[in-house]
Every structure is written in structure tokens, then in C-alpha cells.
C-alpha positions in Angstrom: 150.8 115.3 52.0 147.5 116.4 50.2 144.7 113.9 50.1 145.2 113.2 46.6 148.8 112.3 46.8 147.6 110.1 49.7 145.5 108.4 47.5 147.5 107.5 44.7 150.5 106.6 46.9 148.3 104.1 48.9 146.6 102.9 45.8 149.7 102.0 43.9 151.1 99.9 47.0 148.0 98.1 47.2 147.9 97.7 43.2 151.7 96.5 43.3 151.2 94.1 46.1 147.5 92.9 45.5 147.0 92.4 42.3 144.9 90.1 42.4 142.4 90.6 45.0 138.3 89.1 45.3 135.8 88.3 47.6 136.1 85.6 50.5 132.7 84.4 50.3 132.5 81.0 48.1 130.0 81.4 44.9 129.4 79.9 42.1 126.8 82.2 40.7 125.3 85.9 41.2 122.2 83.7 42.5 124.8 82.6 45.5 126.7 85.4 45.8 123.9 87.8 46.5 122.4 85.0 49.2 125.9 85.1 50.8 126.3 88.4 51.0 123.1 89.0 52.6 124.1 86.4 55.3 127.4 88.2 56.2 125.7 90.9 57.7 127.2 91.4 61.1 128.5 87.7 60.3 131.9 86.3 59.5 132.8 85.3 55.9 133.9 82.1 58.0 130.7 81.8 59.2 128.6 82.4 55.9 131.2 80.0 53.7 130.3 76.8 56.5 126.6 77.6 56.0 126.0 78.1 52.5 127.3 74.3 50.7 124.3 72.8 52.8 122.1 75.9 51.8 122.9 75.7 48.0 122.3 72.0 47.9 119.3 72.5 48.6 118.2 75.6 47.7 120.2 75.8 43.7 118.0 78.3 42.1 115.8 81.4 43.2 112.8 79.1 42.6 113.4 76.7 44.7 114.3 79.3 46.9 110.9 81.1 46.9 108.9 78.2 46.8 110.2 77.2 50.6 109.2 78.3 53.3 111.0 80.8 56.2 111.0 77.7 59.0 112.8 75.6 56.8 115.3 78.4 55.1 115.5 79.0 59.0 117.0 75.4 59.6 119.9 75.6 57.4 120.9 79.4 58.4 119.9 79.3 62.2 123.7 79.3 63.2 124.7 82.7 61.9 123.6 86.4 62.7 119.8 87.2 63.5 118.7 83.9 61.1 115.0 85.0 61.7 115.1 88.0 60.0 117.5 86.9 57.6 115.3 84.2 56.6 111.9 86.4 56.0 114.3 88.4 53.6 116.0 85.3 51.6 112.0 84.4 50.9 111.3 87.9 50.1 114.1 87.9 47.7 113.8 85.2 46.0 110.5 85.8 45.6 111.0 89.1 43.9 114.0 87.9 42.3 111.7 85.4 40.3 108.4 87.4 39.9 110.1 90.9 39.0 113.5 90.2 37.6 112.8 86.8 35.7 115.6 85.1 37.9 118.1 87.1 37.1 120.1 89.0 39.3 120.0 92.4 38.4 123.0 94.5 37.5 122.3 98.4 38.8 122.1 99.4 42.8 118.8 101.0 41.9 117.5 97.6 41.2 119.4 95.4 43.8 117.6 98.0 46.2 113.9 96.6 45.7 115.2 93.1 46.8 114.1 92.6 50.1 117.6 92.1 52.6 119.1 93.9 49.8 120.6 97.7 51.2 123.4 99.9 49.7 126.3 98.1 50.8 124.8 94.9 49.6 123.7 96.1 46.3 127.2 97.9 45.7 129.0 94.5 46.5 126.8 92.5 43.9 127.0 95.1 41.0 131.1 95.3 41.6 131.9 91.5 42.1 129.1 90.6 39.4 129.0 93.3 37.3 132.3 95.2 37.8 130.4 98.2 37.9 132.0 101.1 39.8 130.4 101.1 43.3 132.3 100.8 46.3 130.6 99.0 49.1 131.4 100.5 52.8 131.3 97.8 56.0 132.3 98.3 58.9 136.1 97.4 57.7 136.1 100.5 55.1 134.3 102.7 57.4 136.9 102.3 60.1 140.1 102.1 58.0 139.1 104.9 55.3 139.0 107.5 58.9 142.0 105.6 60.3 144.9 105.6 57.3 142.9 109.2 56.1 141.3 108.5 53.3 138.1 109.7 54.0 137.6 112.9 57.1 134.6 113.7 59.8 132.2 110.9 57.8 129.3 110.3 59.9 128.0 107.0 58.0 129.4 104.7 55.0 127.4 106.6 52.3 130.0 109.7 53.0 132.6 107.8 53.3 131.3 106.2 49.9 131.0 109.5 48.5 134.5 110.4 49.8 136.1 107.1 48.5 135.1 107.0 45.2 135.6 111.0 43.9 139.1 110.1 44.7 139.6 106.3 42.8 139.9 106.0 39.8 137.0 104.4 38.3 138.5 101.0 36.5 139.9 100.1 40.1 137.4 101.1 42.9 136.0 97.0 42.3 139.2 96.5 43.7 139.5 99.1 45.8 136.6 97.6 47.8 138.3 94.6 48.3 141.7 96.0 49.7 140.4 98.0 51.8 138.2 95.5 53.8 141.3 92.8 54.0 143.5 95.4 54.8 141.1 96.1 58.0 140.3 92.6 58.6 143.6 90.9 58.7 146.4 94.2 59.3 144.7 97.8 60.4 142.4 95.1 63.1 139.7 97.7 65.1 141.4 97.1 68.4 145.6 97.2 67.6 146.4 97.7 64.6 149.8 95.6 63.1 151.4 98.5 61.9 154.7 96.6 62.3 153.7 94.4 59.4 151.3 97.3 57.7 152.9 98.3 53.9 151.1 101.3 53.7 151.9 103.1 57.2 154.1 105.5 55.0 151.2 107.4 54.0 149.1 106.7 57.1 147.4 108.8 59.0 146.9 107.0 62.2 148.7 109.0 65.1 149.7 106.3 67.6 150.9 103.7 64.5 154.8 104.2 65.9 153.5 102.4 69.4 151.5 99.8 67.4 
């Protein structure tokens, strides 16, 4: 089977099955989203959705936001993934986020990138969900299970396997695409076994040892 038949075959299952597909993090706004996301770095959606109700009471707007202080942003964050660092850059944010972008959040990856906290993957999440611009944000969920079910070959980092993803999907659904791809590793095509038993798309897979999954 040629990569592009691969594509469309996987595609259409996930289309047919997942119609409907979004984020797990809890939002209200692009102002939330974009903190959320930034706390989910190498930290659980889980994790992130327990934090942030506390966090947003308190801290509603980018203002208020940049107006605190890292030890306090530190106390309401200090349970999840490197909180130190990840407070410094919710200031920083913020910060910018009111002083460059008039409190808005803004809708290219070019400009996402001068937020502090802010990298590719982040950006492309917050421009897709927000936006529904075409990016395609690679964690370490896509990264694995683009190689795995062969969708993407011999990428060394998530910006090739971006670069691989998207020349292949079709524009309107690569928002989507994002999204199938990381529930698809994080619930069925898990790092350590696979459930290839359960997995809808194994047809077209190319994972070698799926039969003894």
C-alpha cells in the first residue's frame, strides 16, 4: 500500500468514527486555553484540568495575570510538571500578551512564538483549536504513533514529522487530524502495548508485531 492510500484509508476511519473530536483540556477562552496548554507540557490533561478552575478564579484575565507575581502563580500550579519554570513563563506571557498583543491572543504561530512558554507545538495547538488554522501540533503521542501506524518515516523530531503529516492531509481536516492522532495514542496505540485488539485502523497499520498485541 503507498503512503498516500495509507492516508486516506486511515483518515476516512477516523473521519467515519470520530466525527466529532476536540481538545481534553477544559477552556472557556483562548486566554485559558493557551495557559492550559502551556501547563500540559510533560503533564497529564488530568493533571492540568484539576489545576486550572482554582487558577482561573483567580487569575480571569491576562491582566490580572501579569500583574501577580511568579511565587504566587507558583502556589496554585506547584502540583504539576516543573511549576517553577512554568510560572516565570505564565508571567512572561501574560505580560507580553497585554503590552504587545493588547490582550488578545494572537492568531498566527509566528506570533504565538514571541510569547514566552510559547514553542511550536504550543503555538500550533492554539492557532488550530482557536483559530482553525491549518497547523498540526506534534507531542509525544503523534510523534510516536505517526512512526508506529506509518504515517510519517525515519523523522528525527516533531517538526519532520509535522512536515510529513501535513503534505499528506488535507487541509480543512488536519485541526482534526491533530486531535485523532493524539487520542488514538493516548487511549489505543499506548507507548508500551499497544491494544491492537480493540485498534480500528490496524488494517492499514504498519506496526510489525500488532498480530501479538
Amino acid at each position: 500500500m503507498c503512503k498516500k492510500e495509507r492516508f486516506r484509508k486511515i483518515l476516512s476511519w477516523f473521519q467515519l468514527n470520530m466525527p466529532e473530536v476536540g481538545s481534553e483540556l477544559h477552556y472557556q477562552n483562548p486566554y485559558q486555553l493557551l495557559v492550559a496548554v502551556i501547563l500540559s507540557a510533560q503533564c497529564t490533561d488530568k493533571r492540568v484540568n484539576i489545576i486550572t478552575p482554582a487558577f482561573f478564579e483567580r487569575f480571569q484575565t491576562a491582566q490580572q495575570l501579569a500583574d501577580a507575581d511568579v511565587d504566587e502563580i507558583y502556589q496554585y500550579i506547584r502540583t504539576c510538571s516543573y511549576p517553577n519554570n512554568k510560572s516565570k513563563n505564565l508571567l512572561g506571557m501574560a505580560k507580553t500578551l497585554v503590552t504587545d498583543f493588547h490582550n488578545t491572543v494572537p492568531d498566527t504561530v509566528e506570533h504565538l512564538l514571541k510569547l514566552p512558554g510559547v514553542g511550536r507545538k504550543t503555538a500550533n495547538v492554539v492557532a488550530s483549536i482557536v483559530y482553525n488554522k491549518p497547523t498540526l501540533a506534534v507531542d509525544t503521542h503523534v510523534f510516536r504513533v505517526a512512526a508506529r501506524i506509518g504515517l510519517s518515516e525515519n523523522a528525527k523530531n516533531p517538526l519532520e514529522t509535522e512536515k510529513q503529516l501535513i503534505k499528506y492531509i488535507p487541509k480543512k481536516i488536519i485541526p482534526k487530524a491533530h486531535h485523532w492522532l493524539i487520542l488514538h495514542g493516548r487511549y489505543v496505540c499506548v507507548a508500551r502495548k499497544p491494544k491492537c485488539q480493540i485498534c480500528g485502523i490496524k488494517e492499514w497499520c504498519k506496526f510489525e508485531n500488532k498480530t501479538n498485541s
